[in-house]
C-alpha positions in Angstrom: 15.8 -40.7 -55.0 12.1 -42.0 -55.4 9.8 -41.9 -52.9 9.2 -46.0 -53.0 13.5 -45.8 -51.4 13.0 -44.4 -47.9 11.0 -47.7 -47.5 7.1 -46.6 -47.2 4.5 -49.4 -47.7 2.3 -49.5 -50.9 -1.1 -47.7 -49.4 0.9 -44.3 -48.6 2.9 -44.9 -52.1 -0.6 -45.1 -54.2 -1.5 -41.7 -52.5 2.0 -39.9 -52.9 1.4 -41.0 -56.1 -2.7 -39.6 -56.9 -0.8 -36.7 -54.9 0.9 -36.1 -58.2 4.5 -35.9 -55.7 7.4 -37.9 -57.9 10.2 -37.4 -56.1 10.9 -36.5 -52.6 12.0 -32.8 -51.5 15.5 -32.5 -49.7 14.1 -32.1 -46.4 11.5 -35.1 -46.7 14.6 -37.1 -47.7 16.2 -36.0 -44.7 13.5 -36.4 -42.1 11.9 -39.5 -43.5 13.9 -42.1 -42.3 14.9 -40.7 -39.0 11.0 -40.5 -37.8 10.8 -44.3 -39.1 13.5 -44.8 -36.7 11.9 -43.2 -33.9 14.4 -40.8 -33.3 13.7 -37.6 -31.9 14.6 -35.0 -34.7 14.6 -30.9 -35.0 14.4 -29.6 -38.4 15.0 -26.5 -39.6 13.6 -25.6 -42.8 10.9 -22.8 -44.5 8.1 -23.0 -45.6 7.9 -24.4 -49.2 10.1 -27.3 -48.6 7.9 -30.0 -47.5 7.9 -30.2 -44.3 4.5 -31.1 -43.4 5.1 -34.8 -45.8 8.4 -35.2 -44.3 6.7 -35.8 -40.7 2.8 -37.2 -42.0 4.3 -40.1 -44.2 6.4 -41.4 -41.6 4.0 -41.1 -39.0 1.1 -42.9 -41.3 3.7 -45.9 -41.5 4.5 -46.4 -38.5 1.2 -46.0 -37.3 -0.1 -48.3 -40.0 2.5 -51.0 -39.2 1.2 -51.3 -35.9 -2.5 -52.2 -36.6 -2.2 -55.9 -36.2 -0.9 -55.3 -32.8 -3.0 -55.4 -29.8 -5.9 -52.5 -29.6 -5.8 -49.8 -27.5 -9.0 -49.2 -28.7 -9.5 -45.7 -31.1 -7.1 -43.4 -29.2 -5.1 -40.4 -30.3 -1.3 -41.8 -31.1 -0.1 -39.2 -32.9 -0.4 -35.3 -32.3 0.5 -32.1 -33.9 0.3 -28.6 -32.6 0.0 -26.0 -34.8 -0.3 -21.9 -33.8 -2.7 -21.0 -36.5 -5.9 -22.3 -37.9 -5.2 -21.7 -41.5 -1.8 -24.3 -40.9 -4.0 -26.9 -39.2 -6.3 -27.1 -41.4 -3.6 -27.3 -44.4 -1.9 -30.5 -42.3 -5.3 -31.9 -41.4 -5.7 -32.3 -45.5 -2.2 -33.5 -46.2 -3.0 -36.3 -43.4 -6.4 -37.1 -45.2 -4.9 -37.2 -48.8 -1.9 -39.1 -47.6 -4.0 -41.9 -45.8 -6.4 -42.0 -48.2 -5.5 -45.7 -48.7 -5.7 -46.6 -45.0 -8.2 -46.9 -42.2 -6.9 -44.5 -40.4 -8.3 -41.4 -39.3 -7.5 -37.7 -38.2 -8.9 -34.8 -37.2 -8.4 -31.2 -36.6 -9.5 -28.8 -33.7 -9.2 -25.2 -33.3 -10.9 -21.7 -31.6 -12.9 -19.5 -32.9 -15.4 -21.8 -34.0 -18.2 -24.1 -32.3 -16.8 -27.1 -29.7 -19.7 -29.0 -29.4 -19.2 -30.8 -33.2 -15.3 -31.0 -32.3 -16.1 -32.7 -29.1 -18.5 -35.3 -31.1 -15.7 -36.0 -33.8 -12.9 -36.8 -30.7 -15.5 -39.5 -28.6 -15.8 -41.1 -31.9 -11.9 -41.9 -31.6 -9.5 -41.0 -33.9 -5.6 -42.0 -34.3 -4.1 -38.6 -35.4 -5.0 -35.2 -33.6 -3.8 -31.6 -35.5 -4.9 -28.5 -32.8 -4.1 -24.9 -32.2 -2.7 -25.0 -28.6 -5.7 -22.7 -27.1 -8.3 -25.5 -28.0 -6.6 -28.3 -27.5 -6.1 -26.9 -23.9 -9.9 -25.8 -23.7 -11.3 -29.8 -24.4 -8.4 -31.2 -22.2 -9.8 -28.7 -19.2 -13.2 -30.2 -20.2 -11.8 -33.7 -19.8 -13.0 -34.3 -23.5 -9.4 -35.3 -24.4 -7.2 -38.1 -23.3 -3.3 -37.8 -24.4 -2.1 -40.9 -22.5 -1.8 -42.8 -25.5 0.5 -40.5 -27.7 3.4 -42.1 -29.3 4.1 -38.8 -31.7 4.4 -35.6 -30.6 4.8 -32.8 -33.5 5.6 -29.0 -32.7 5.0 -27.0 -36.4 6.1 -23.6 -37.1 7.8 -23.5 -33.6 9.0 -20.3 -34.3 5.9 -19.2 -34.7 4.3 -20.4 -31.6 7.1 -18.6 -29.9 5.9 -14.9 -31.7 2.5 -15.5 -31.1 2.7 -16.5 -27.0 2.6 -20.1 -26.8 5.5 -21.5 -25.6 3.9 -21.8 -22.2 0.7 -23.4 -23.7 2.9 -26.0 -26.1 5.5 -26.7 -22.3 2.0 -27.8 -20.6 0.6 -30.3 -23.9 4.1 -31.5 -23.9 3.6 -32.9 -20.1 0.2 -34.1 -21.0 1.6 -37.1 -22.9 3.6 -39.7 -22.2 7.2 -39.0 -21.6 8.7 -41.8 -23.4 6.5 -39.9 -26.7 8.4 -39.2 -29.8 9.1 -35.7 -30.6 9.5 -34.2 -34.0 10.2 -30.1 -34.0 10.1 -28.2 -36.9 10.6 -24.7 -37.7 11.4 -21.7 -40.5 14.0 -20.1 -38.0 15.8 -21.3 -34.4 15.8 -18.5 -32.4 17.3 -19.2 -29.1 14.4 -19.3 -27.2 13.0 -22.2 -29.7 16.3 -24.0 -29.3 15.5 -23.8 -25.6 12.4 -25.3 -25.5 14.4 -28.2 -28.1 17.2 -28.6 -25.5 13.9 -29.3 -22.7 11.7 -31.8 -24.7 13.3 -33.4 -27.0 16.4 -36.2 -26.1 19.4 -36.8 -27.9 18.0 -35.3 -31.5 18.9 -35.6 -34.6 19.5 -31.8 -36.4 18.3 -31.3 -40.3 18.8 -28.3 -41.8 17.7 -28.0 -45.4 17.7 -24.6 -46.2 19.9 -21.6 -43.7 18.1 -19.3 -42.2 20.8 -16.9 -43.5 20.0 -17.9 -46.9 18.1 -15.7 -49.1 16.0 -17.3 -51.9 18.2 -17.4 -54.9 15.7 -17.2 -57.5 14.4 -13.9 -55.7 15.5 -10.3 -56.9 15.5 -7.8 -54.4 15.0 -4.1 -54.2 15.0 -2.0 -51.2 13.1 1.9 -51.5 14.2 4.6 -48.8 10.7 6.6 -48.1 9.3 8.5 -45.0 7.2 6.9 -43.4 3.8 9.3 -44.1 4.6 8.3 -48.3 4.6 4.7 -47.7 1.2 4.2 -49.1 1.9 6.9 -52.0 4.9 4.6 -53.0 3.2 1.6 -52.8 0.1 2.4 -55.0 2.9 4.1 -57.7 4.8 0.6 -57.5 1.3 -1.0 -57.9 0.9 0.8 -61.0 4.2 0.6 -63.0 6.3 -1.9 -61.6 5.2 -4.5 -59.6 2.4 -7.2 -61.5 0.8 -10.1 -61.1 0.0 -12.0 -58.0 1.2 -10.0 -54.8 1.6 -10.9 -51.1 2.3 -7.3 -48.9 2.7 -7.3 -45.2 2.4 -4.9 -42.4 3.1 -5.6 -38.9 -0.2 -4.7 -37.5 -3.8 -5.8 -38.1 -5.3 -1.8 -38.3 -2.3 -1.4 -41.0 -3.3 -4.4 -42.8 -7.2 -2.9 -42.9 -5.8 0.2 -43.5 -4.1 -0.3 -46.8 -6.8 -2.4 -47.6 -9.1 0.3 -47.6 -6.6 2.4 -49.5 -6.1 -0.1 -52.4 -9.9 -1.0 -52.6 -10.5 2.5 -53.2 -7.9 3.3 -55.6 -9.7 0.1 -57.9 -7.7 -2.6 -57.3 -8.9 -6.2 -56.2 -7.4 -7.1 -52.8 -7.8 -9.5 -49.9 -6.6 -9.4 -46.5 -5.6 -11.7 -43.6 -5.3 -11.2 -40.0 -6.5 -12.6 -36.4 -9.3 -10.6 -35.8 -11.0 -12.0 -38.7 -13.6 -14.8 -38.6 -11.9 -18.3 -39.9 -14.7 -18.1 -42.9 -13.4 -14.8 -43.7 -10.0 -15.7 -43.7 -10.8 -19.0 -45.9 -12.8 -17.0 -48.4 -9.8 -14.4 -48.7 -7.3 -17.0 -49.3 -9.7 -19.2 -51.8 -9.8 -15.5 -53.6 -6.3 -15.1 -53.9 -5.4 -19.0 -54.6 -8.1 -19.1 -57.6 -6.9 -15.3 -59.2 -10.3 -13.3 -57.9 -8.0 -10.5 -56.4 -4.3 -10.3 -56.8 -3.2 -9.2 -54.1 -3.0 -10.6 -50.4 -2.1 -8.3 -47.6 -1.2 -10.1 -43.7 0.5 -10.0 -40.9 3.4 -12.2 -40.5 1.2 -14.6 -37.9 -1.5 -14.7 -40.4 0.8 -15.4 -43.2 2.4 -18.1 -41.9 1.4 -21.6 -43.7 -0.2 -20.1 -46.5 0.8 -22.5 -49.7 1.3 -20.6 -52.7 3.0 -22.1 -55.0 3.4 -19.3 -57.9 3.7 -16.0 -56.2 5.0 -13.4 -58.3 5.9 -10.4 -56.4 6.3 -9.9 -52.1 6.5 -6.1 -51.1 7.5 -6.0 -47.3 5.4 -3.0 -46.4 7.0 -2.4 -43.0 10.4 -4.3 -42.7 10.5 -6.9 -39.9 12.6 -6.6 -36.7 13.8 -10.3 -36.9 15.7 -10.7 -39.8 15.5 -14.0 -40.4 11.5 -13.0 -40.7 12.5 -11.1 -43.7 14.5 -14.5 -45.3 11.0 -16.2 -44.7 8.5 -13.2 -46.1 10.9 -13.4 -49.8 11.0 -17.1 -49.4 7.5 -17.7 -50.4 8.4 -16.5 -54.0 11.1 -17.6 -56.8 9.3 -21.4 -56.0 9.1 -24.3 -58.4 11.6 -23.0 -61.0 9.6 -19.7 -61.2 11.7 -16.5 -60.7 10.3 -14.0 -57.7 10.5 -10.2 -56.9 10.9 -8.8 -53.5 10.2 -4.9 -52.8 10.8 -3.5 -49.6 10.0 -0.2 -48.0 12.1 1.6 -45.3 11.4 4.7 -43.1 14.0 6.4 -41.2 13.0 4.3 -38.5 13.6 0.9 -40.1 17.1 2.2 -41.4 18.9 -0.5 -38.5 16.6 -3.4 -39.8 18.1 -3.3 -42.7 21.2 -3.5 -41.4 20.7 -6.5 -40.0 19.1 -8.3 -42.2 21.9 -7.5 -45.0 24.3 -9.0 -41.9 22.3 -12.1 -41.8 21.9 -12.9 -45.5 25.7 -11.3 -46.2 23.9 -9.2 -49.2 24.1 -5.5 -49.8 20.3 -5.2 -51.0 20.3 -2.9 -54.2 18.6 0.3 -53.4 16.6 2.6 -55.7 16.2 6.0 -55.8 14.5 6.5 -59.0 11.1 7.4 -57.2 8.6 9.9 -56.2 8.9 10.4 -52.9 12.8 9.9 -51.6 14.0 9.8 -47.8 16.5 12.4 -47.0 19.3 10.6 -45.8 19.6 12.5 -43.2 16.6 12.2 -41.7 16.0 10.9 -38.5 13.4 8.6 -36.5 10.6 10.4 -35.5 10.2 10.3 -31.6 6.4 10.2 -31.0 5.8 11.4 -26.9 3.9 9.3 -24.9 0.1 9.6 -24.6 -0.4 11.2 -21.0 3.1 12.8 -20.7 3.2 15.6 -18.5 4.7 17.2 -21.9 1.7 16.8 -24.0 1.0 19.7 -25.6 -2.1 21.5 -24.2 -1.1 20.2 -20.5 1.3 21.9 -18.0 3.0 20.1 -15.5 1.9 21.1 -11.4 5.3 22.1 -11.0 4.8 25.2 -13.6 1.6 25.9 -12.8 3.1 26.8 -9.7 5.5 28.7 -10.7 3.2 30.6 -12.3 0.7 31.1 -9.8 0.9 34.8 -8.5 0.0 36.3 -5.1 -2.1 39.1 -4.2 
């Protein structure tokens, strides 16, 4: 199928075109003509796949066919929430490139950055909005934003917005706009919750689903290390220095571990970035612009921070600390073995992670091959480590009132 079949006019063609995009992906096939339609539609598919086209081309046409209709003067017709800035700003330049033939215009908003200038851009009027829920929130409170005119409502990465906290947040845009709106929700996984807040704003879908989230990447090997949990770093610098090369994504569940084994590489000479929230957006640009371009070869994030980075040839993935939600673990491999490239996945268990795995191998109906041809092997008998609770009346160094007590003699 060619791009010029699912019926898009000849402006959006010229810039699939310049886009240097020949033929579109499964899930753009898919979800193309079902938006022209104006049917509500959920789509479940990961990152990779094209999703971001398969809702901005349709939503350029139809937005384009209606400009010789009467004017509503420049108002926002078409929206799309997105939970981090890094994925806004990667839709806000697919909209750009894609209407680069047209007159019409978009925009992106999110925090952590000045208002005032985004404020400026959105009384000039524009016909597409991309925003992170917070900010989108923070101009409406201001009354710098008017949503009565939205005809298109996206929710991307809806997953996502369900890890990071803002379900509520996406519930309250969703009643800012008009109720007879079009809603398009897409997503790398459908967790329950996510197919509840489908089953409240959407009517009557359509369901696409290109790739299962119990699908592991084909063109992905994966290996699986049993280690305790103090020589996960020892194990990950030896894999860094005689089996895993080239360009390298690692994540660790928390920020301070992402720093922390940032330090650790830096130190030991190799050329690393990292990503996570509590870093400026410049900083987070710069790091990804590193990794993109070959400065440093290898990235280290948090899942959140991760998510709707485009990297098209990504040689290795270690999973550092194993998720909790395996079908966050189909995602992390997913983002190598693309393009007709082959990929390697490494992960790293503790004792602790030991029913992750199990999970995860349930979900993607693999037994992952294990090797225990390294320096520092788990016992396989060992155990989770229970760590007491700060303030425990157990602490070491602390009695409890009641023993003190019992102790206390009498003269």
């Amino acid at each position: 199928m060619l791009f010029k079949d699912l019926k898009l006019n000849k402006p959006i063609l010229r810039a699939v075109a310049e886009a240097g995009y020949d033929n579109p992906t499964l899930v753009q096939e898919k979800t193309i003509p079902l938006v022209l339609e104006r049917q509500d539609v959920i789509t479940s598919a990961q990152t990779g796949t094209g999703k971001t086209a398969a809702f901005a081309l349709p939503i350029l046409q139809l937005l384009y066919d209606q400009q010789d209709a009467p004017k509503k003067g420049k108002t926002i017709k078409a929206l799309v929430i997105s939970p981090t800035r890094e994925l806004a700003i990667q839709i806000a330049k697919n909209f750009k490139t894609y209407a680069s033939h047209t007159n019409l215009t978009s925009a992106v908003i999110y925090g952590g950055t000045s208002i005032e200038p985004q404020i400026d851009i959105l009384k000039k009027g524009i016909d597409i909005l991309i925003a992170t829920p917070g900010r989108l929130l923070d101009l409406h409170k201001q009354v710098e934003l008017n949503l009565d005119y939205v005809e298109m409502f996206v929710l991307d990465e809806a997953d996502l917005m369900l890890d990071m906290g803002f379900i509520d947040d996406v519930r309250k845009i969703e009643r800012l706009c008009p109720e007879d709106k079009q809603t398009l929700l897409f997503s790398a996984t459908m967790p329950y919750k996510v197919e509840q807040l489908a089953s409240s704003i959407l009517k009557t879908p359509e369901r696409i689903e290109v790739t299962p989230t119990s699908s592991a990447a084909k063109d992905v090997s994966q290996v699986l290390y049993y280690v305790p949990k103090r020589n996960k770093i020892e194990l990950c610098l030896h894999l860094l220095r005689n089996t895993v090369k080239g360009s390298i994504l690692i994540f660790r569940r928390t920020k301070f571990g992402v720093d922390k084994l940032h330090q650790t590489l830096i130190s030991n000479g190799y050329d690393a970035e990292r990503l996570h929230g509590d870093r400026s957006q410049i900083e987070r640009q710069n790091a990804l612009a590193d990794f993109k371009r070959g400065k440093v070869n290898i990235l280290i994030a948090t899942d959140v921070a991760a998510r709707g980075i485009d990297i098209i040839e990504l040689d290795s993935v270690i999973n550092f600390d194993l998720p909790n939600v395996p079908e966050t673990y189909v995602h992390r491999i997913g983002r190598t073995g693309r393009a007709g490239n082959f990929g390697h996945s490494y992960s790293l268990c503790s004792a602790d992670e030991k029913s992750y795995v199990q999970t995860i191998q349930k979900l993607i109906n693999v037994q992952i091959p294990v090797e225990n041809d390294h320096p520092y092997p788990l016992d396989p008998k060992a155990k989770p480590i229970v760590h007491k609770k700060k303030g425990s009346k157990y602490k070491k160094g602390r009695k409890s009132e009641a023993s003190k007590k019992k102790k206390k003699r009498w003269y």
